[in-house]
C-alpha positions as a printed Julia matrix, in Angstrom:
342×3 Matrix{Float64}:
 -377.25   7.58   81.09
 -374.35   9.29   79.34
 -372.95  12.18   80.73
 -370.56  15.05   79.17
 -368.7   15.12   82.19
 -366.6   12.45   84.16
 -368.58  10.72   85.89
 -365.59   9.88   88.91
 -364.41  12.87   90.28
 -361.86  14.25   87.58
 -365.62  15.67   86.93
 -365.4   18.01   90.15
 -362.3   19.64   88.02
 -364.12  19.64   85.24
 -366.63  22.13   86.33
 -364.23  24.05   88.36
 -362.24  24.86   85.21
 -365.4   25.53   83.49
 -367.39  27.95   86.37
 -364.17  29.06   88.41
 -366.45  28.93   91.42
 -367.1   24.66   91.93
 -364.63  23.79   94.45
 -362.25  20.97   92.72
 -362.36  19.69   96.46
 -366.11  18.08   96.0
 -367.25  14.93   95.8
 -368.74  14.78   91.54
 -371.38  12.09   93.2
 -372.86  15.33   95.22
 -374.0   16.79   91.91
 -374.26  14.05   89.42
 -377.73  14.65   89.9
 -377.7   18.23   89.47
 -375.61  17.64   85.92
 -377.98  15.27   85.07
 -380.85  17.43   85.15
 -378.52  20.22   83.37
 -378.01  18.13   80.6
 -381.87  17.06   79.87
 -382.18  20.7    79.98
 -380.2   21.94   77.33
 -380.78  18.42   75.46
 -384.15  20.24   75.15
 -382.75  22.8    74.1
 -380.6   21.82   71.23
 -381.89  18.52   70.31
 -380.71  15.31   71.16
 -378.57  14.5    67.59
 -376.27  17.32   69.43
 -375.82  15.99   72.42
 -374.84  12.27   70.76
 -372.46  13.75   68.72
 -370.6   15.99   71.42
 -371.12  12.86   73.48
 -369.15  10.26   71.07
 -366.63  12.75   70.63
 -366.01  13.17   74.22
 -365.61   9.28   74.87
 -363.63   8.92   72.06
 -359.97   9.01   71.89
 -359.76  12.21   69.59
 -360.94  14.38   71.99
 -358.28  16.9    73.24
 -356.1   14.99   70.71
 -354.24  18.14   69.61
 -355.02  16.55   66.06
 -354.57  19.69   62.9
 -358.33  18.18   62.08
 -360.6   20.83   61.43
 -363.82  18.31   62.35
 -362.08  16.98   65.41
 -361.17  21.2    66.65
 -364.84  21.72   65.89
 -366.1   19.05   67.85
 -363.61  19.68   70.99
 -364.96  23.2    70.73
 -368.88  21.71   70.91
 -368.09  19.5    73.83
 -366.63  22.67   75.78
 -369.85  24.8    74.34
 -372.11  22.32   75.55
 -370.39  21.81   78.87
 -369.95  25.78   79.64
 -373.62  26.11   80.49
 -374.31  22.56   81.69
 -371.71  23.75   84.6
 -373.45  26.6    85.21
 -377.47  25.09   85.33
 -375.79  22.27   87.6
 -374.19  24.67   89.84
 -376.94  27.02   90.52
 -378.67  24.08   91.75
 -376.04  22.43   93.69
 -375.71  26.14   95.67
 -379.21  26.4    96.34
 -379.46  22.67   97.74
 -376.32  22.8    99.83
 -377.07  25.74  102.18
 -377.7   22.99  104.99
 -376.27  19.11  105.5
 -379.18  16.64  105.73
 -378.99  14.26  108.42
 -380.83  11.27  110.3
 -381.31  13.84  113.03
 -382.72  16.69  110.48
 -381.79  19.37  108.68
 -378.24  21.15  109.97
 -376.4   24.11  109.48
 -372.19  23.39  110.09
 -370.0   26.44  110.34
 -366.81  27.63  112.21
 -368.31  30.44  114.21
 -364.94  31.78  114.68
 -364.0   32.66  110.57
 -367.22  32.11  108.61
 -370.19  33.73  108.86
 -373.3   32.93  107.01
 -374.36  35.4   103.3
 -377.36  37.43  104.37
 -380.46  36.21  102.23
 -379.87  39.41   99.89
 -375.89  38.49   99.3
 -377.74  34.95   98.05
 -380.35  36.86   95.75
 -377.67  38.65   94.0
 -375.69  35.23   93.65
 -377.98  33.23   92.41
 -378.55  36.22   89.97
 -375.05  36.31   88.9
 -375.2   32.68   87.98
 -378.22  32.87   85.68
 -377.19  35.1    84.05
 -373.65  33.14   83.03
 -376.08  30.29   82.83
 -378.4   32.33   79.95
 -375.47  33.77   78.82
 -373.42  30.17   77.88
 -376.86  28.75   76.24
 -376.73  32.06   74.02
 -373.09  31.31   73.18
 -373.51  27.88   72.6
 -376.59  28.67   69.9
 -374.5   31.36   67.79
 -371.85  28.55   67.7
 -374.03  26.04   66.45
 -375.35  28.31   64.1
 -371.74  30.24   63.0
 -370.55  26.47   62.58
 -373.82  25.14   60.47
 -373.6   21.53   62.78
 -375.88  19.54   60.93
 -377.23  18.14   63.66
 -378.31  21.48   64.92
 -379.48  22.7    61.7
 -381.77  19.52   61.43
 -383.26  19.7    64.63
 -387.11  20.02   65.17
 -386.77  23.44   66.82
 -384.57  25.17   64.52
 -386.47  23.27   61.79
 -389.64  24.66   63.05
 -388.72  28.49   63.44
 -387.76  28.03   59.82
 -391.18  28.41   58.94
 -392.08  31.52   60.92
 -392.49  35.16   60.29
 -390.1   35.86   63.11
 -386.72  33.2    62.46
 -383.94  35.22   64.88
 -383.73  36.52   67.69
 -382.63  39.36   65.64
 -385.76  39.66   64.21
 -387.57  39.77   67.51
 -384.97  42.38   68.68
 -386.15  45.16   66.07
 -389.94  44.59   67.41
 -389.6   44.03   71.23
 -385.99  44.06   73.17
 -384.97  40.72   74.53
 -381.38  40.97   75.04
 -380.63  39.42   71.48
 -381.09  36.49   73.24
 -381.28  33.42   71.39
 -382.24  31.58   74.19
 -384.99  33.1    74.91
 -385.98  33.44   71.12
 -385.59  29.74   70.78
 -387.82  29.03   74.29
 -390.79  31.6    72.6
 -390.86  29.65   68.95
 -394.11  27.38   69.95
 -395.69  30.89   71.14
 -394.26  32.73   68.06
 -395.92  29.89   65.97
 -399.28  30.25   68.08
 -399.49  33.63   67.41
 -398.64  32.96   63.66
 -401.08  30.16   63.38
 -403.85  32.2    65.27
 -403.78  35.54   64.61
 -401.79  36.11   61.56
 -403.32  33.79   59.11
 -407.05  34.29   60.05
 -405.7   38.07   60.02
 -403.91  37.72   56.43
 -406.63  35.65   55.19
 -405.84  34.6    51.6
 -402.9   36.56   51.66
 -400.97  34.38   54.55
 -399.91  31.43   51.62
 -398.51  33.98   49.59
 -396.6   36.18   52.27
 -394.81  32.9    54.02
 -393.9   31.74   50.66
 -392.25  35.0    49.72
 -390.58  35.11   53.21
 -389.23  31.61   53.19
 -388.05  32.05   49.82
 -386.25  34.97   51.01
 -384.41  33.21   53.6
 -383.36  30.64   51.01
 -381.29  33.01   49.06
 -377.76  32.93   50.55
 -379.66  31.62   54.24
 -380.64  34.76   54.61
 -383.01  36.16   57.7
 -383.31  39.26   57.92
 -386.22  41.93   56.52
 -385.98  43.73   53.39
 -387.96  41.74   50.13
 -386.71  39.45   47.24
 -383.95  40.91   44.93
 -384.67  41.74   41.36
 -387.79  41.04   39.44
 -389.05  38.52   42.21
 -389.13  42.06   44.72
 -392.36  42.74   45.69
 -393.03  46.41   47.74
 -396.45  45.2    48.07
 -395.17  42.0    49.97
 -392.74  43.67   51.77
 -394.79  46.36   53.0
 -396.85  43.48   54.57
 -394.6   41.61   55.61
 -392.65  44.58   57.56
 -395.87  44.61   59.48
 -396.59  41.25   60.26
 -393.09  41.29   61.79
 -393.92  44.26   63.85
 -396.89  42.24   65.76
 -396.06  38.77   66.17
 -392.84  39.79   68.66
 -395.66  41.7    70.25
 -398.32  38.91   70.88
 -395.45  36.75   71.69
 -394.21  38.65   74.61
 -398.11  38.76   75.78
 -397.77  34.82   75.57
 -394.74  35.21   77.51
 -394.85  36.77   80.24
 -398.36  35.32   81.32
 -396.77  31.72   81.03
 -393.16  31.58   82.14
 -391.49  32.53   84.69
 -389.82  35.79   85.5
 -386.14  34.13   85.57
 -386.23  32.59   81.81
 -387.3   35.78   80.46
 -384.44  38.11   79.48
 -382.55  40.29   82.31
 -383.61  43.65   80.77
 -387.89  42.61   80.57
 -387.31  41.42   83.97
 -385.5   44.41   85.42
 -388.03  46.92   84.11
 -390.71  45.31   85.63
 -388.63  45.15   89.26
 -387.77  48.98   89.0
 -391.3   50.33   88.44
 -391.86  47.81   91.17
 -389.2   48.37   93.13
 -389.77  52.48   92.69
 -393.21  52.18   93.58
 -395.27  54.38   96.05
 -397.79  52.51   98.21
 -400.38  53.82   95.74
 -398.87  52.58   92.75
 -399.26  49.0    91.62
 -397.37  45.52   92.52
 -395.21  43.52   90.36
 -398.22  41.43   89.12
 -400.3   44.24   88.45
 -397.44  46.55   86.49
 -397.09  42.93   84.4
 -400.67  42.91   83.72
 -400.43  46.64   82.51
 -397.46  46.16   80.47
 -399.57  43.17   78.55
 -402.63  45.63   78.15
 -400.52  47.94   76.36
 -398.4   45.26   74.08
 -402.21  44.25   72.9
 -403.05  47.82   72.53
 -400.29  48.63   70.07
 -400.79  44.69   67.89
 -404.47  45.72   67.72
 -403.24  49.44   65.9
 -400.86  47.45   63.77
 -403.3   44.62   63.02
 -405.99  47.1    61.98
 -403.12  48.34   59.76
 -402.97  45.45   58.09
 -406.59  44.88   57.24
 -406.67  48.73   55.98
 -403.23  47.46   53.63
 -405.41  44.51   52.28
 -408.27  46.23   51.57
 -406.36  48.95   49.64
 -404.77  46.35   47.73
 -407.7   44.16   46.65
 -411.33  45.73   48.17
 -413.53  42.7    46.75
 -411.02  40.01   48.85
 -413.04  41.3    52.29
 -415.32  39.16   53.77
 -417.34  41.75   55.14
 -418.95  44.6    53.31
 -417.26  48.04   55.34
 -420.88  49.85   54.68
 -424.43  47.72   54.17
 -426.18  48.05   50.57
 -429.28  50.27   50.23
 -432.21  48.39   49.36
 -435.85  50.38   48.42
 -437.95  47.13   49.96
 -435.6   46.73   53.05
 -438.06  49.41   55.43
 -436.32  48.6    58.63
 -433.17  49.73   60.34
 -431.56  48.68   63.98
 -429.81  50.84   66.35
């Protein structure tokens, strides 16, 4: 397989220029593997048409050319984007694999007694937090880039291709409903449960409305690749839409976070979700909750407030067209209908 890296060990010096904290000193074949694995990762991330292009660039002779091309600057810049959190995803698991030496004889621990000193497990924790977070933080770099810079190959993936067609398109978006760090990471790893929640619960809640309202909002997004709230300009404006649509984008981050936090795990969602959940935890009496249960709570109350806002969309539609209901809101009288149920 190909690998954005060099694959002797001019690759060690590689990721020490990129991290700061690889020693150049390494052997590359001791995390090959680990980069490997990095790179499938954010290959998944960003589509495969990225990675090819960064990746014929690299093995090409215009990379680091110094050329005054503006395509060749741009793609020097990907390969370096690409390979910033790469280092960083292959690092974190190189540390946490190379705490002991595996041998014939079993697993070892090698140290001179007499200047080092093993980390406590807590100097570890807060480590391996450090790193994710440069990790998270290099993928959310690497995305504005790719989106600043319009790469085609980006912009004609199936991921970005696919949030296209959702209520919620940016992390922005989500930010203004639910805090996630403006992560768009994290935005991009919650599209397939943004477009559950879409497909689910917004259209069976919109009814015959849903058609109209994503056609509106797409449109909107059309003009000038636009993606934020606010209507169509002009004569195409519609309060009526907008009013809906303002509310539609107040649930889905909502339900999504629901999703969420009942399917991944605690270190992909953002630092800030994750750190309220550890203080309440953390601040806890013994006759307070645990981590799992303040979770479960937290969920109970995102579903509480979509229900309120749900209900206010119903009580929108109704106002706007009463016969479109499916349901009568109060039964009709009839003189021959004697009976009645409790």
């Amino acid at each position: 397989m190909r690998l954005l890296i060099n694959k002797n060990d001019e690759g060690s010096s590689e990721i020490q220029a990129l991290t700061g904290s690889f020693y150049e000193s390494n052997e590359f074949s001791k995390i090959k593997t680990d980069w490997l694995l990095a790179q499938e990762e954010i290959e998944s991330l960003v589509g495969s048409a990225v990675i090819n292009r960064a990746l014929d660039h690299y093995e090409s002779n215009a990379y680091l050319s110094e050329s005054s091309s503006t395509d060749i600057a741009i793609n020097d810049e990907l390969v370096e984007y690409l390979q910033m959190p790469m280092a960083y995803l292959a690092t974190i698991r190189f540390y946490e694999s190379n705490l002991v030496s595996h041998e014939d004889t079993g697993r070892k621990v090698k140290i001179d007694a007499d200047n080092e000193k093993m980390a406590w497990e807590w100097m570890l924790d807060r480590d391996d937090a450090a790193q994710l977070r440069k990790a998270n933080s290099t993928q959310d770099r690497l995305l504005k880039f790719l989106e600043a810079n319009n790469i085609a190959e980006w912009l004609d993936s199936d991921k970005r291709k696919m949030s296209r067609k959702l209520f919620i398109n940016s992390a922005q978006l989500f930010q203004e409903a639910y805090p996630i760090d403006l992560s768009t990471r994290f935005f991009y790893t919650v599209t397939p449960f943004i477009q559950e929640v879409q497909n689910r619960v917004i259209k069976k809640a919109l009814g015959a409305k849903y058609a109209p309202l994503l056609e509106y909002w797409m449109n909107f997004n059309q003009l000038e690749g636009s993606s934020s709230n606010g209507g169509l300009p002009g004569d195409e404006s519609s309060p009526e839409l907008d009013e809906l649509l303002e509310m539609v984008q107040l649930v889905m981050p909502l339900l999504t976070m629901v999703i969420a936090v009942k399917r991944l795990a605690l270190q992909v969602l953002p630092e800030g979700v994750v750190q309220n959940f550890k203080s309440m935890g953390e601040a806890r009496s013994a006759s307070q909750p645990a981590l799992q249960e303040i979770i479960k709570i937290h969920c109970e109350i995102l579903n509480e407030d979509a229900k309120y806002t749900l209900d206010d969309i119903k009580v929108h539609l109704h106002a706007a067209d009463p016969e479109a209901l499916e349901y009568q809101l109060l039964p009709e009288n009839s003189a021959e209908n004697k009976f009645f149920r409790t």
